[in-house]
LUMVEXFI-285515 format. One line per 3 residues: number of its first residue (from 1); their letters; for each residue y negated, z negated, x negated of C-alpha. Coordinates in Angstrom, 2 decimals, decimal comma. Example, Ala and Ser with C-alpha at 12.3 -4.5 7.8 and 13.67 -1.06 7.14 Angstrom:
2
1 = as = 4,50:-7,80:-12,30 | 1,06:-7,14:-13,67
END
This chain:
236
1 = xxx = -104,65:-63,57:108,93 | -104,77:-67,50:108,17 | -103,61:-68,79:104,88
4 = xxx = -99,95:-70,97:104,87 | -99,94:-71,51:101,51 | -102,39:-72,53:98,76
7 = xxx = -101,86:-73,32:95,84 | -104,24:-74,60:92,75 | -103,45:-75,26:88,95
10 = xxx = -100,01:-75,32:89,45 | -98,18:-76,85:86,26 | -94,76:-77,30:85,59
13 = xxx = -92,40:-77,42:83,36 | -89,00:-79,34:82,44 | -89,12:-82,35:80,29
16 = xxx = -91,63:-81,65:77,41 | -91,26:-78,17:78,18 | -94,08:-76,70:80,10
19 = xxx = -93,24:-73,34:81,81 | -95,83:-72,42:84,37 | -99,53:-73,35:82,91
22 = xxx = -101,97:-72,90:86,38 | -100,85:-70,93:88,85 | -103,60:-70,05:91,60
25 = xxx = -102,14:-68,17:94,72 | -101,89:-67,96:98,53 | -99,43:-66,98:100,87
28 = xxx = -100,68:-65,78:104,25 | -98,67:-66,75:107,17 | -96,05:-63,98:108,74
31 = xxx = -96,63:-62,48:105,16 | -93,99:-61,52:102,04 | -95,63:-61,66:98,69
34 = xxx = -93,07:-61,38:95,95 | -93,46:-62,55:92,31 | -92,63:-60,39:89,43
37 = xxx = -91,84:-60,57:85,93 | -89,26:-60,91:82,98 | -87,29:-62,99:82,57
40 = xxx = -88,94:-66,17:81,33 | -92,18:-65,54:82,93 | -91,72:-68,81:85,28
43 = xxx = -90,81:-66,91:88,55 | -87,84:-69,38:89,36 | -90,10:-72,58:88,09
46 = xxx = -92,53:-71,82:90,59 | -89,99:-71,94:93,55 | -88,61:-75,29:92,46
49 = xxx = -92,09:-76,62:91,53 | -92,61:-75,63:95,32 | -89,58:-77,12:96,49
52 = xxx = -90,55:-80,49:94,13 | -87,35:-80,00:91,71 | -89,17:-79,97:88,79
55 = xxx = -92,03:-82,20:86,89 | -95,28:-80,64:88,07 | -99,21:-81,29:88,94
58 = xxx = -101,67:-79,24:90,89 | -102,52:-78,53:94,35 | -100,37:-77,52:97,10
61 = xxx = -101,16:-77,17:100,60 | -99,08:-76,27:103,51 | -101,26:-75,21:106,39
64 = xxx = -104,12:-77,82:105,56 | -101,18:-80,69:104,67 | -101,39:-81,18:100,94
67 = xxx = -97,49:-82,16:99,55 | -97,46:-84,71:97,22 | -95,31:-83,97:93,53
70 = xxx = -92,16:-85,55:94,79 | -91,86:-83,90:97,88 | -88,33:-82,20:98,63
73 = xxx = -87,90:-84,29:101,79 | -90,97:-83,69:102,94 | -90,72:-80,11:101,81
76 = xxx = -87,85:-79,77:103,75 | -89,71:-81,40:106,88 | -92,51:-79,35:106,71
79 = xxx = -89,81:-76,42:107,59 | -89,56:-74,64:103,91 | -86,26:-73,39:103,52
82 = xxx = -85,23:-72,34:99,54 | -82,53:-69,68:99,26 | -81,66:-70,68:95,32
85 = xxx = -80,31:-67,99:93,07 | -76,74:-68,32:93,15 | -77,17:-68,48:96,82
88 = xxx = -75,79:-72,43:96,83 | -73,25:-72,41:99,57 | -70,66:-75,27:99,94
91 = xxx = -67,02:-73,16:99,02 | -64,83:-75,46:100,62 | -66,67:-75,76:103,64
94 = xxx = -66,12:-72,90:106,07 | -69,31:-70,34:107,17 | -70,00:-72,69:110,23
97 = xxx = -70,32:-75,62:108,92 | -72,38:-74,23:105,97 | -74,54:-73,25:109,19
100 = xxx = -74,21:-76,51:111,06 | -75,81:-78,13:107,19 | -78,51:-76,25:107,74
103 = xxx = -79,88:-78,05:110,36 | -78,69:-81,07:109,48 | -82,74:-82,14:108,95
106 = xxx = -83,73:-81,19:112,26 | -84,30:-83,39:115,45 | -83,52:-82,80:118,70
109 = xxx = -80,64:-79,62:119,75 | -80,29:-75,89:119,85 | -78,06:-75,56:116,97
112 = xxx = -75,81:-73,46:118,39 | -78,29:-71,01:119,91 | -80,14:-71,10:116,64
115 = xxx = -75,94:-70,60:115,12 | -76,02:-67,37:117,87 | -79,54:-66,00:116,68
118 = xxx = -78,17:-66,10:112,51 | -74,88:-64,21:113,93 | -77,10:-61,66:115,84
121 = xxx = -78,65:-60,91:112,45 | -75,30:-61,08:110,65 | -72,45:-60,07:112,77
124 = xxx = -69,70:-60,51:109,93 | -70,57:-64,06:109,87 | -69,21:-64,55:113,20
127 = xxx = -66,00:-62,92:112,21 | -65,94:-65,16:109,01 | -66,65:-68,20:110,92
130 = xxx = -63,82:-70,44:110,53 | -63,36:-68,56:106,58 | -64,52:-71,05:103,67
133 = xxx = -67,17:-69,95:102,16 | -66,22:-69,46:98,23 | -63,65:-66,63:99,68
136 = xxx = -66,93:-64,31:101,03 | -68,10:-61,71:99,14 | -71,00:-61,63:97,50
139 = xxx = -73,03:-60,14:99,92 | -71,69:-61,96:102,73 | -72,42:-64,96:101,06
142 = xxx = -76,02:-64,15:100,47 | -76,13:-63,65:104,05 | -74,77:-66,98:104,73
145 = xxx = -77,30:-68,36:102,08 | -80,05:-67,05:104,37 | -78,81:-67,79:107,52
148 = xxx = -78,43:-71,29:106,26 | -82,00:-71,48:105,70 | -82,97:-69,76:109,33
151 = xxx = -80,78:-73,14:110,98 | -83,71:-74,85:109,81 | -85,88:-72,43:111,98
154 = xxx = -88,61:-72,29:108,34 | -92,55:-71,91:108,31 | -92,07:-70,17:105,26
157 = xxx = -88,70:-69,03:103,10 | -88,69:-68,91:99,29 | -85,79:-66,40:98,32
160 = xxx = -85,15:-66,37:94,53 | -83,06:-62,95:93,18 | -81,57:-61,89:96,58
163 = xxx = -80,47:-59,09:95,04 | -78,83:-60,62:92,01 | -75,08:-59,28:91,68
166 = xxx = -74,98:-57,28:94,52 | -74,19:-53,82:95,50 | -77,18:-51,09:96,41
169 = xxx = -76,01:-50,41:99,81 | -75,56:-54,44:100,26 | -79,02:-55,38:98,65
172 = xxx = -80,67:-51,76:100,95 | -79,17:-53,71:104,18 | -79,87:-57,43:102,94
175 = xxx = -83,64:-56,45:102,50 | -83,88:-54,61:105,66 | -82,54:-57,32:107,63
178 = xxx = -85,66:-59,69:105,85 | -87,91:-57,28:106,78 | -86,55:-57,94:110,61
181 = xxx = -86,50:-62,03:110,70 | -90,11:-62,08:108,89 | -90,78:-59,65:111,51
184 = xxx = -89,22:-61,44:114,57 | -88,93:-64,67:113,35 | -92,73:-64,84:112,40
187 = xxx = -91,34:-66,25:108,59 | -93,40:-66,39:106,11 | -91,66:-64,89:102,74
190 = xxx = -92,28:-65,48:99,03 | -89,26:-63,37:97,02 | -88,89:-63,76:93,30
193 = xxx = -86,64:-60,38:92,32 | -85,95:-58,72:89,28 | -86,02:-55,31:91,11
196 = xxx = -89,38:-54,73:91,16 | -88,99:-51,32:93,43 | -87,17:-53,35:95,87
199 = xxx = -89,38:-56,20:96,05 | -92,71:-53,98:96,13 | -91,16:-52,39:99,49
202 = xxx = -90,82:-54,87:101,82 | -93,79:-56,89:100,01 | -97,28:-57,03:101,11
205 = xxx = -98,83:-58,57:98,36 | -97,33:-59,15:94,69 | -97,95:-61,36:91,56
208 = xxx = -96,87:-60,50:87,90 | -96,11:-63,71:85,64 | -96,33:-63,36:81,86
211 = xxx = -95,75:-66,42:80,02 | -95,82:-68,93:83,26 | -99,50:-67,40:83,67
214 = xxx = -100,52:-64,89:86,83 | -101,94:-61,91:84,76 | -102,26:-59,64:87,63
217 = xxx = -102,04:-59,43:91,42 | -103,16:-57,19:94,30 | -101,63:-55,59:97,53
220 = xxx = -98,14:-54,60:96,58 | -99,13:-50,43:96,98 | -101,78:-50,99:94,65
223 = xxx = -99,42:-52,85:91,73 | -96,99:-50,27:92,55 | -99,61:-47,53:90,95
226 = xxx = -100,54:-49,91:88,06 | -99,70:-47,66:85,05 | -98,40:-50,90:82,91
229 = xxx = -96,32:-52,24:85,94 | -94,73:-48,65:86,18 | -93,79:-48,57:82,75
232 = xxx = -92,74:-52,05:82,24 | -91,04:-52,91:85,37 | -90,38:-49,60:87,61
235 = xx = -89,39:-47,75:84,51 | -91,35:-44,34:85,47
END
């Protein structure tokens, strides 16, 4: 499978504060590769280094187009959607025009048949249509976070804590349904998540930041029976 992303010496930080200190990693396309760590490690850094929200320098290379440091336009029109944590919808506006936003980059139509495809995945959505958004719960607004980003129709997705603050059942069916659109959708994923278990099952390959340094990495089965990543983040 070809390589989507590359990236080289990433470096980042906020202010005089450096966080991540040279990140090498790839993302191969139709792929999810999650990144794992404390808190701290630089997980969340790395996605708005990506996304050009923070100072940074290094190498990064969208399917053989390098992005230049300031880049969240062209981020954006290079079809990489960012689900923040917090999921970042618009509470007064109502579920379809947080929708209708996120195409709001895009030339040319099919919004609502792209509006259709996000309410096949997410049928409550539909219901909640005309419902602001800051009166969903929380997992129906992660759901709207996501199907936000799909309007966009992305290359690749960058999810950061998709989990955070929701219920088992709710995060069990949010991650399932990501497992479909990568699947269908031909998405390629990169999922920062504090549950490691979760993230290690619908990854393929997996990174572990210490210290805004990659310490380890491998196919996610094989950091799954790492006896340090067990302990530390899988607590068996």
């Amino acid at each position: 499978m070809s390589v989507l992303l590359k990236v080289r010496n990433l470096k980042a930080g906020y202010g005089d504060q450096t966080v991540l200190r040279g990140l090498d990693f790839d993302l191969v396309e139709g792929g999810a590769t999650t990144l794992l760590g404390a808190n701290g490690a630089g997980k969340t850094t790395t996605l708005r280094a990506l996304c050009g929200m923070t100072r940074r320098s290094g190498e990064i290379v969208l399917d053989r187009a390098p992005i230049a440091a300031k880049a969240t336009e062209e981020i954006v029109r290079l079809k990489v959607a960012h689900v923040p944590e917090g999921r970042g919808t618009f509470a007064t506006f109502s579920v379809e025009e947080n929708l209708r936003l996120g195409a709001i980059t895009r030339s040319g139509g099919g919004v609502g048949a792209d509006m259709e495809r996000v309410y096949g995945y997410f049928p409550i959505l539909r219901e909640r249509r005309r419902q602001q958004a800051g009166t969903l719960s929380g997992g129906e607004q992660q759901m709207l976070a996501i199907g936000r980003a799909l309007m966009l129709r992305p290359r690749l997705m960058l999810l950061d804590e998709p989990s955070f603050g929701l219920a088992p059942m709710v995060v069990a069916e949010l991650f399932e349904m990501l497992d479909r659109i990568r699947r269908e959708e031909k998405v390629t994923l990169l999922i920062v998540e504090q549950n490691a278990e979760l993230a290690l099952g619908i990854a393929d390959y997996a990174y572990l930041l210490e210290t805004g340094t990659i310490v380890r990495s491998g196919a996610s089965a094989d950091i799954r029976e790492d006896e340090g990543v067990r302990r530390s983040y899988l607590g068996y």
